[in-house]
C-alpha positions as CSV (number, residue, x, y, z in Angstrom):
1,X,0.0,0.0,0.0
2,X,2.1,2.8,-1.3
3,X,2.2,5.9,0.9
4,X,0.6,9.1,-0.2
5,X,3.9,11.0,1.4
6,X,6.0,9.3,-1.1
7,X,4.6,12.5,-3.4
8,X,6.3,15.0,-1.6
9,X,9.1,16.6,-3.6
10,X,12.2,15.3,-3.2
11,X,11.3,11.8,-1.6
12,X,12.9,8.7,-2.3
13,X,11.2,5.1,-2.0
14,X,13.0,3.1,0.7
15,X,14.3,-0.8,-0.2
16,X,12.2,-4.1,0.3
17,X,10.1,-4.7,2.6
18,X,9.7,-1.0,2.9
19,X,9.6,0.3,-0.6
20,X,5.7,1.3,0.1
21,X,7.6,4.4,2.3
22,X,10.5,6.9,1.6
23,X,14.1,6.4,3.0
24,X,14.5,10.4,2.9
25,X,13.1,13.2,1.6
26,X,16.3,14.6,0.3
27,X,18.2,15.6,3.5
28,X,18.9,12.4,5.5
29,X,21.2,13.7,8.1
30,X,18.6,16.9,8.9
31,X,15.7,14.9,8.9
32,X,17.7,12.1,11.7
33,X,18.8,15.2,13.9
34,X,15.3,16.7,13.7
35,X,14.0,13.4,14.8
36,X,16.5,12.6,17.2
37,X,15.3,16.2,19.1
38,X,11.7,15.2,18.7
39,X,10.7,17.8,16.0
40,X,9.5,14.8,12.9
41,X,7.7,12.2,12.2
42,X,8.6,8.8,10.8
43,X,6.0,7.0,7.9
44,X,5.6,3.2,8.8
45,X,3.0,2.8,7.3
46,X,4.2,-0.3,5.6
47,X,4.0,-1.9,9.2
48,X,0.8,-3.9,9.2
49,X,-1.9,-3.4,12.1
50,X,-4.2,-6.1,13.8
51,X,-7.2,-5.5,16.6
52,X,-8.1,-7.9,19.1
53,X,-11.4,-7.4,20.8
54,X,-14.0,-9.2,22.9
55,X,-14.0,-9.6,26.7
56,X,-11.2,-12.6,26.9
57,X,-8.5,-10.4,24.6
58,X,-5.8,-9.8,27.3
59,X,-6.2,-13.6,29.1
60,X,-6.1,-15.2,25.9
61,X,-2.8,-13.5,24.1
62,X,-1.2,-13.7,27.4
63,X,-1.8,-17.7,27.1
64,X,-0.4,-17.1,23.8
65,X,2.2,-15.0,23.6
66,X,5.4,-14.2,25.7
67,X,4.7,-11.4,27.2
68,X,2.1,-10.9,30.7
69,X,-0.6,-9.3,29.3
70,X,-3.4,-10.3,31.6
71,X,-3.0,-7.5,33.6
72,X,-1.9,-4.6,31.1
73,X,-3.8,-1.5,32.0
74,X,-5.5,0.5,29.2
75,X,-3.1,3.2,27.4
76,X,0.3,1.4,28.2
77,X,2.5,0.4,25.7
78,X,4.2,-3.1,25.3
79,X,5.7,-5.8,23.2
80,X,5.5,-9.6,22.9
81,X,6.7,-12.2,21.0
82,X,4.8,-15.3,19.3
83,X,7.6,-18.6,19.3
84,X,7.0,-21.6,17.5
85,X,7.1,-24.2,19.8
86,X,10.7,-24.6,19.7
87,X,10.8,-21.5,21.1
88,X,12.2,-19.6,18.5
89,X,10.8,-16.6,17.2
90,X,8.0,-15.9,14.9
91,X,5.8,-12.5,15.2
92,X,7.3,-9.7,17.1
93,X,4.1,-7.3,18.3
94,X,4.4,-3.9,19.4
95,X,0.9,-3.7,21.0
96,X,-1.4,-1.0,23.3
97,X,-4.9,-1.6,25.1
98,X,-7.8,1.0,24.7
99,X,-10.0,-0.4,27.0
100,X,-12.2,-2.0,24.4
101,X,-9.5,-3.3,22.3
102,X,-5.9,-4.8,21.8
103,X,-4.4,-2.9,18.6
104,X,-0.9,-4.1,17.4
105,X,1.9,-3.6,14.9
106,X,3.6,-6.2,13.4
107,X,6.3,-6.5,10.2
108,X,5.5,-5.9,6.5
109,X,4.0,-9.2,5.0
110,X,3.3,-10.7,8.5
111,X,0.2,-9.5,9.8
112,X,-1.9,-12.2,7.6
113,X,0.0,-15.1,8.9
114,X,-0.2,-14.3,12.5
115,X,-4.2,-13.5,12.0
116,X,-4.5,-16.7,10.6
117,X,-2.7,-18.7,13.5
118,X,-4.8,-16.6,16.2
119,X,-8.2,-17.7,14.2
120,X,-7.1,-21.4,15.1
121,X,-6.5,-20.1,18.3
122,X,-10.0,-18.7,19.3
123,X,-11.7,-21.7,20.3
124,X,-15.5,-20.9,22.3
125,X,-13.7,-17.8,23.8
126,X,-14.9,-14.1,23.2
127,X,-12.2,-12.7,20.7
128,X,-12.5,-11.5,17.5
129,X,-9.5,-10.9,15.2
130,X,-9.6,-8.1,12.3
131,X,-6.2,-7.5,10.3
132,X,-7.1,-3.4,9.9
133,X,-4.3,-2.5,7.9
134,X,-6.4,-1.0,5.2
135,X,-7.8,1.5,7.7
136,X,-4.7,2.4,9.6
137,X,-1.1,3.4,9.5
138,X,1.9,3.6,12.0
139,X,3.5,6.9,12.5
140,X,6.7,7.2,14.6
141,X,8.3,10.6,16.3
142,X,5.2,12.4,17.2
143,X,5.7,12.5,20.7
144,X,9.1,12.9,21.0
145,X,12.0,10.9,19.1
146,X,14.0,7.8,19.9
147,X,16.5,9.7,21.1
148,X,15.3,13.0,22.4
149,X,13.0,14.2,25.2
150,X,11.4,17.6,23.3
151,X,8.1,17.0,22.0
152,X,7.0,18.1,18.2
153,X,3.6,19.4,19.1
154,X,1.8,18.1,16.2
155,X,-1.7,17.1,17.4
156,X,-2.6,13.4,16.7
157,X,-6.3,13.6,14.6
158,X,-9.5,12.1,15.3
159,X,-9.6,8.5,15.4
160,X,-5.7,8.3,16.3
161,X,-4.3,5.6,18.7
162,X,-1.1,7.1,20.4
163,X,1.2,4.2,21.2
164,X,3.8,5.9,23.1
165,X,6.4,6.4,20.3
166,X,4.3,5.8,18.0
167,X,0.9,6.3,17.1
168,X,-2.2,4.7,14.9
169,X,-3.4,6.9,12.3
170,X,-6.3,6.9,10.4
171,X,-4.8,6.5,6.5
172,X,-6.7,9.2,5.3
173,X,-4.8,11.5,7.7
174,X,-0.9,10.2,6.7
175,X,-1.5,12.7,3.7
176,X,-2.1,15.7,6.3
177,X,1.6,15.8,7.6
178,X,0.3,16.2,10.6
179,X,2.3,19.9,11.2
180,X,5.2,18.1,11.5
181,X,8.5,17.9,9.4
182,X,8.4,14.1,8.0
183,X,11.7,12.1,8.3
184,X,12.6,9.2,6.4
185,X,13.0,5.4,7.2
186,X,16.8,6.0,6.4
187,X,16.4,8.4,10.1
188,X,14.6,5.7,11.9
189,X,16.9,3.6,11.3
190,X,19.7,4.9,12.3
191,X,18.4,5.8,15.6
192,X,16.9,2.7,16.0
193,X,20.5,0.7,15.5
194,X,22.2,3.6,18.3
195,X,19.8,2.3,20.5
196,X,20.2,-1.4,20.3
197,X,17.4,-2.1,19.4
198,X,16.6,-5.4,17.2
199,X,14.1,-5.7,14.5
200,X,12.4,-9.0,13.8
201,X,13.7,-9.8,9.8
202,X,16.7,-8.3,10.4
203,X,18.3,-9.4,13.4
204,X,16.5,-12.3,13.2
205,X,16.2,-15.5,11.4
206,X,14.5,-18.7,11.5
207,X,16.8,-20.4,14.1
208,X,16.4,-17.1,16.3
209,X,15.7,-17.5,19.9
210,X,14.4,-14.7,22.1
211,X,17.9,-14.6,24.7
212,X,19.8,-13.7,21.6
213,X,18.6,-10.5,20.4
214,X,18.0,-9.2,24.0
215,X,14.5,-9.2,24.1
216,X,13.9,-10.6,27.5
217,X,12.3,-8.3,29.7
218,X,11.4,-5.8,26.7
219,X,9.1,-8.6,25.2
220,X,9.0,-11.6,27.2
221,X,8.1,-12.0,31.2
222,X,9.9,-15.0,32.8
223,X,7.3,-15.4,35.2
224,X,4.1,-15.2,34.2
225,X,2.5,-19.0,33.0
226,X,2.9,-21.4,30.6
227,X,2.6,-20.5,26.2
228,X,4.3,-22.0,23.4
229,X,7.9,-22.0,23.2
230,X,7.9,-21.2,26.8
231,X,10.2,-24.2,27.9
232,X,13.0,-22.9,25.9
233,X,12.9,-19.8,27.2
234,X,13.0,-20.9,30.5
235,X,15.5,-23.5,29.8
236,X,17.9,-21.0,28.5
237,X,17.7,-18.9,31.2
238,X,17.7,-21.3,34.3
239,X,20.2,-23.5,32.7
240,X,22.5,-22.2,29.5
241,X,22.9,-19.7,27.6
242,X,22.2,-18.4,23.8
243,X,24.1,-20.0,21.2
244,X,24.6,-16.7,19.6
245,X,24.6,-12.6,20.9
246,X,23.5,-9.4,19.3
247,X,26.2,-7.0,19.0
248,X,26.5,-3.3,18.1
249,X,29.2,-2.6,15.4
250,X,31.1,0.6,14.6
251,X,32.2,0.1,10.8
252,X,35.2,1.7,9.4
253,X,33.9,5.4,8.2
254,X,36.7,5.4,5.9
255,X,34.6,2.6,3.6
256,X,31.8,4.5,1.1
257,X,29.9,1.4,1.7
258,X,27.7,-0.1,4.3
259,X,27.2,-3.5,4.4
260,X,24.1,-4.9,3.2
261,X,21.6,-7.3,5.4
262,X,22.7,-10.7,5.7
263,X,26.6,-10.1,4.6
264,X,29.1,-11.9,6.7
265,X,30.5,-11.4,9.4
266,X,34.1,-12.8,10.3
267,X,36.7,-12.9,12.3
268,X,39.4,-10.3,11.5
269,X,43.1,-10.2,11.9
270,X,43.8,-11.5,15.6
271,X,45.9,-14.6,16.1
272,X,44.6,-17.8,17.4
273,X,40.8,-19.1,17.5
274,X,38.0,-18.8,20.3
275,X,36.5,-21.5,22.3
276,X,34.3,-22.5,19.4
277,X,37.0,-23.1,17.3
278,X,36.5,-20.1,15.4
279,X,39.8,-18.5,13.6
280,X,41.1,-15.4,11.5
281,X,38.8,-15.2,8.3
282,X,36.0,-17.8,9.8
283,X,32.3,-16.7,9.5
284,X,30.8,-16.1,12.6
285,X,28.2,-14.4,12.0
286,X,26.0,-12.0,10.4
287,X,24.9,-8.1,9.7
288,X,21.4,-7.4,10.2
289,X,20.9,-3.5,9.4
290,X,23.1,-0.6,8.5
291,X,23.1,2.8,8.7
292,X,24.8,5.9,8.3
293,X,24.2,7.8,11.8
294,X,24.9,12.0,12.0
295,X,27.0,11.8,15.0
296,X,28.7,8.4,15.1
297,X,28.9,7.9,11.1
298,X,28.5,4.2,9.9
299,X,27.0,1.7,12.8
300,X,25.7,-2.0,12.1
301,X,23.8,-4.4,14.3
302,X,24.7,-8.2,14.0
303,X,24.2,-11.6,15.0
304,X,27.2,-13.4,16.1
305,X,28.2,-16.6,17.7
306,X,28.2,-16.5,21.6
307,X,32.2,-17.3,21.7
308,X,33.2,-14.7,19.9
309,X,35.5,-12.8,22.4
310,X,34.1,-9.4,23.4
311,X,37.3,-7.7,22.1
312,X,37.9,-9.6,18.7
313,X,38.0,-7.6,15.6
314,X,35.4,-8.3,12.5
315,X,35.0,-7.9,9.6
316,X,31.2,-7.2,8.2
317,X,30.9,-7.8,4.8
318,X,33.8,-6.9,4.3
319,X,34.3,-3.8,6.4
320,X,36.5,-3.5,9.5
321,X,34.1,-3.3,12.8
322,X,34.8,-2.8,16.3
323,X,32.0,-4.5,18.8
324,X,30.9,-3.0,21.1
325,X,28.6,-6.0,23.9
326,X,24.6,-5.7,23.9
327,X,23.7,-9.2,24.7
328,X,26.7,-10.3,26.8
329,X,28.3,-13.7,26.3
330,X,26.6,-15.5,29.4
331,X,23.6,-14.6,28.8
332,X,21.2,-17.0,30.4
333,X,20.9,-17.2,33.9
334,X,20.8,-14.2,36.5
335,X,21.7,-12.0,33.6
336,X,19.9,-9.0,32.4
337,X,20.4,-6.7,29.8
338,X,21.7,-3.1,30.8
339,X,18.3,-0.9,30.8
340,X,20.4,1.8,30.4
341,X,21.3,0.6,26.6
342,X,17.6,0.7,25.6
343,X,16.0,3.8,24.4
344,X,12.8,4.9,23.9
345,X,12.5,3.5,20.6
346,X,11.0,0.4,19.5
């Protein structure tokens, strides 16, 4: 569903899956500081969104679903995780209660799939399902950006769901601007990698587990009762750790490249192996997203293997990186990821 703001002058469509939205509108670094301070908004509206309703919405996707949601009080933002029941990963919802209903954003492409599993879900209880992408779009930035605290003072319309961060617009409105500067994907982005924050797609794969990508705590609630997948999750933590980490990258600026999702990464240029066995030039991973950021120029996420020491050198597709720890190495047990890495974005 192409976006009307791709008809501003001076936009530029952004790559699969989000081609429907722009990367930029001609100024990438202006528009990432101007969302950075709070003053733009972001078009998602590639994102697909999906309403839950009926009296048993909140019991029934917390039996579901990762996260506790039994008890989430109207108007407060949260995320949760579907797993298969391996326990690794296959819907990521960013999700908000009205009071009548549960409305949620998932990844381009995804939202039909995950309808479709909750329909065989339903059973004799009173839920009722609607993929409402067709009636509304995700903005991001509206209320302040990722990375700022100032607010852009552009007043959500009728009909709007605000969602924190972000916000659920009625389509008909995206074409209004709504008084504030737009930024593209390309600023998201970028601000989105600073923070450390994974995106399901990207950072993820098939084999991904939800200790790897640091979404425990964020997304999942290691107390709350049983759903599917839950065994690994509490296996993992009680008992072992992640077989791989998410790490932040700084990528040599002095490269005119960045490389591209799902390009190698490998060990670069240190002598010896690790305690996998791993040695100079061996693949150990790989890059999920790139980005060129205003202050600390080219950045990377990636997925590598858990023994990959904390201080070895890589190379990501190709380009010299220096790692700097999200998920640490022991992850599992009595560890938690640093609140203090986690911004406001999502």
């Amino acid at each position: 569903m192409r976006s009307p703001l791709l008809d501003i002058p001076g936009a530029v469509a952004a790559q699969a899956p989000d081609e429907s939205v722009a990367a930029h509108y001609g100024d990438p670094y202006a528009e990432q500081r101007a969302l950075a301070r709070g003053e733009a908004m972001v078009d998602r509206s590639n994102r697909e969104v999906v309403r839950v309703s009926g009296a048993d919405r909140l019991k029934w996707l917390n039996d579901l679903s990762s996260q506790k949601l039994d008890t989430l009080p109207p108007g407060e933002p949260t995320q949760t995780l579907f797993l298969d029941p391996q326990g690794r990963v296959e819907h990521h919802l960013v999700l908000i209660d009205d009071g009548e209903a549960v409305w949620g954003h998932v990844e381009p492409g995804t939202a039909g799939q995950l309808v479709a599993f909750l329909e065989k879900m339903r059973f004799m209880l009173r839920v009722e399902v609607a993929d409402v992408t067709a009636d509304y779009a995700v903005v991001s930035g509206l209320r302040g950006g990722p990375a700022g605290e100032a607010e852009s003072g552009a007043a959500l319309p009728p009909g709007a769901i605000p969602m924190g961060d972000d916000a659920l617009l009625p389509r008909a409105a995206l074409a209004d601007h709504l008084g504030a500067r737009p930024a593209g994907l390309w600023a998201y982005e970028a601000l989105r990698i600073e923070a450390h924050v994974p995106r399901l797609g990207f950072e993820t794969d098939h084999k991904t587990i939800p200790h790897e990508v640091g979404w425990i705590g964020a997304a999942v609630h290691l107390s709350k009762g049983c759903y599917r997948g839950q065994e690994t999750v509490a296996r993992v933590h009680n008992l072992g750790h992640p077989p791989r980490r998410l790490v932040f990258l700084h990528l040599d600026g002095s490269v005119d490249t960045l490389p591209p999702h799902g390009a190698a990464i490998a060990r670069e240029g240190d002598e010896g192996g690790d305690e996998g066995g791993d040695k100079v030039g061996d693949e150990v991973g790989f890059v999920g997203s790139s980005a060129r950021h205003h202050e600390l120029g080219p950045i990377a996420l990636g997925l590598v293997k858990r023994t990959v020491p904390v201080d070895a050198p890589l190379l990501a597709g190709g380009v010299a990186a220096a790692q700097t720890v999200i998920v640490p190495p022991d992850a599992g047990r009595n560890v938690k990821i640093d609140p203090a890495l986690r911004r406001r974005i999502r």
